[in-house]
C-alpha positions in Angstrom: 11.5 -6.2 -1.3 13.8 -6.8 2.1 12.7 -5.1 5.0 15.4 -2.1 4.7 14.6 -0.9 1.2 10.8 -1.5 1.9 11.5 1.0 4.6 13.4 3.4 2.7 10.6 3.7 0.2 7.9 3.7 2.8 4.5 4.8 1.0 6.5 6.2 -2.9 5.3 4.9 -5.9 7.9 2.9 -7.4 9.1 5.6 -9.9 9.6 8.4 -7.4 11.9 5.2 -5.7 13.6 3.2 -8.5 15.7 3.9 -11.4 14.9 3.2 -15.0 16.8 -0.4 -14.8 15.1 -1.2 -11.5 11.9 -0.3 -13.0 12.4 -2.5 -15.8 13.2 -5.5 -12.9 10.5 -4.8 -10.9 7.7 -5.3 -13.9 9.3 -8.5 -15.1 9.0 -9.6 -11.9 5.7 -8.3 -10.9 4.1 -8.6 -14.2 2.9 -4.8 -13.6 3.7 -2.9 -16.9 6.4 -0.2 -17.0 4.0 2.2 -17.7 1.6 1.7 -15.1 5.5 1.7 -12.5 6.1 4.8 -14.2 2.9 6.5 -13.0 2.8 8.4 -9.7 -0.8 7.3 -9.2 -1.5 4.1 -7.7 -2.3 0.8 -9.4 -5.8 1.0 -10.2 -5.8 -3.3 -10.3 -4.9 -3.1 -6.8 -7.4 -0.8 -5.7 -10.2 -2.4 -7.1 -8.7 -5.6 -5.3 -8.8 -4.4 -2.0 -12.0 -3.1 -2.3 -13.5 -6.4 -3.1 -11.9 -7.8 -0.1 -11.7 -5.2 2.2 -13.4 -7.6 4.7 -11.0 -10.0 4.3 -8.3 -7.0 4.2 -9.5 -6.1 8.0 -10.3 -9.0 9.9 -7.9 -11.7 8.2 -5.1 -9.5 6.7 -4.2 -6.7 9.6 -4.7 -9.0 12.0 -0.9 -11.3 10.9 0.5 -11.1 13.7 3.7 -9.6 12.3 1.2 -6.7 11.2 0.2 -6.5 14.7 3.8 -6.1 16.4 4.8 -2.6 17.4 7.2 -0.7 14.7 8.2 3.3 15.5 6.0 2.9 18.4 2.6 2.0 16.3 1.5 -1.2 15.4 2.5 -2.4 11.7 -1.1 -2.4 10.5 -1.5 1.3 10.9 1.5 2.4 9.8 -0.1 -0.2 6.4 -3.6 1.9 6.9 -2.1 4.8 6.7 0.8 4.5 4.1 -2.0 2.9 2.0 -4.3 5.5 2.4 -1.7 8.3 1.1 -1.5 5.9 -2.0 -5.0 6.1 -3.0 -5.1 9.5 -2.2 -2.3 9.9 -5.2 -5.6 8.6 -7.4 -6.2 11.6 -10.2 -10.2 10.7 -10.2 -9.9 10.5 -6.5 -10.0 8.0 -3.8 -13.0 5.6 -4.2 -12.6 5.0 -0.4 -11.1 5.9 2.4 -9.1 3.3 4.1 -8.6 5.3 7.1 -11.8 6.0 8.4 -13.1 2.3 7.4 -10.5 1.6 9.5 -11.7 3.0 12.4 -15.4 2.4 11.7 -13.9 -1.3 13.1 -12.6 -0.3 15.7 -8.9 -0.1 15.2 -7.3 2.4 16.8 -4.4 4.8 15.4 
């Protein structure tokens, strides 16, 4: 997704964002199943990814250094922490973490 439309969308799930064709688009080109796009909740696969590398997630990941540029006067990766965190809040069973406040346990600021 280019830069404008990723900012337009911001922290939506993709069917609150895109239409039915786009929808269709974005899972052949993901390989994420229409029906898992269609649901509000967030992609369970990709939690349970980032929970097995939340290490790598902190101290390799936030720290790109076009993550660590200012945006809206905040730097990139929190405006990431936090748009992620309003994701897996979406979670009907609830988050299995919060992003957040591991976040801060490292000593990122926000």
């Amino acid at each position: 997704m280019c830069q404008t439309h990723n900012s337009e969308k911001r922290d939506r799930p993709p069917v609150e964002f895109y239409d039915s064709d786009e929808l269709g688009r974005l899972a052949a080109i993901t390989g994420v199943s229409l029906e898992e796009l269609a649901d509000p909740g967030p992609y369970r696969d990709a939690i349970e990814r980032l929970e097995q590398r939340l290490d790598w997630f902190f101290d390799e990941f936030l720290q790109r250094p076009e993550l660590q540029a200012e945006r809206e006067g905040k730097l990139a990766a929190d405006l990431l922490v936090k748009a992620l965190e309003k994701a897996l809040s979406r979670d009907p069973a609830g988050a299995r973490f919060d992003i957040e406040r591991l976040y801060r346990r490292r000593g990122f600021e926000e």
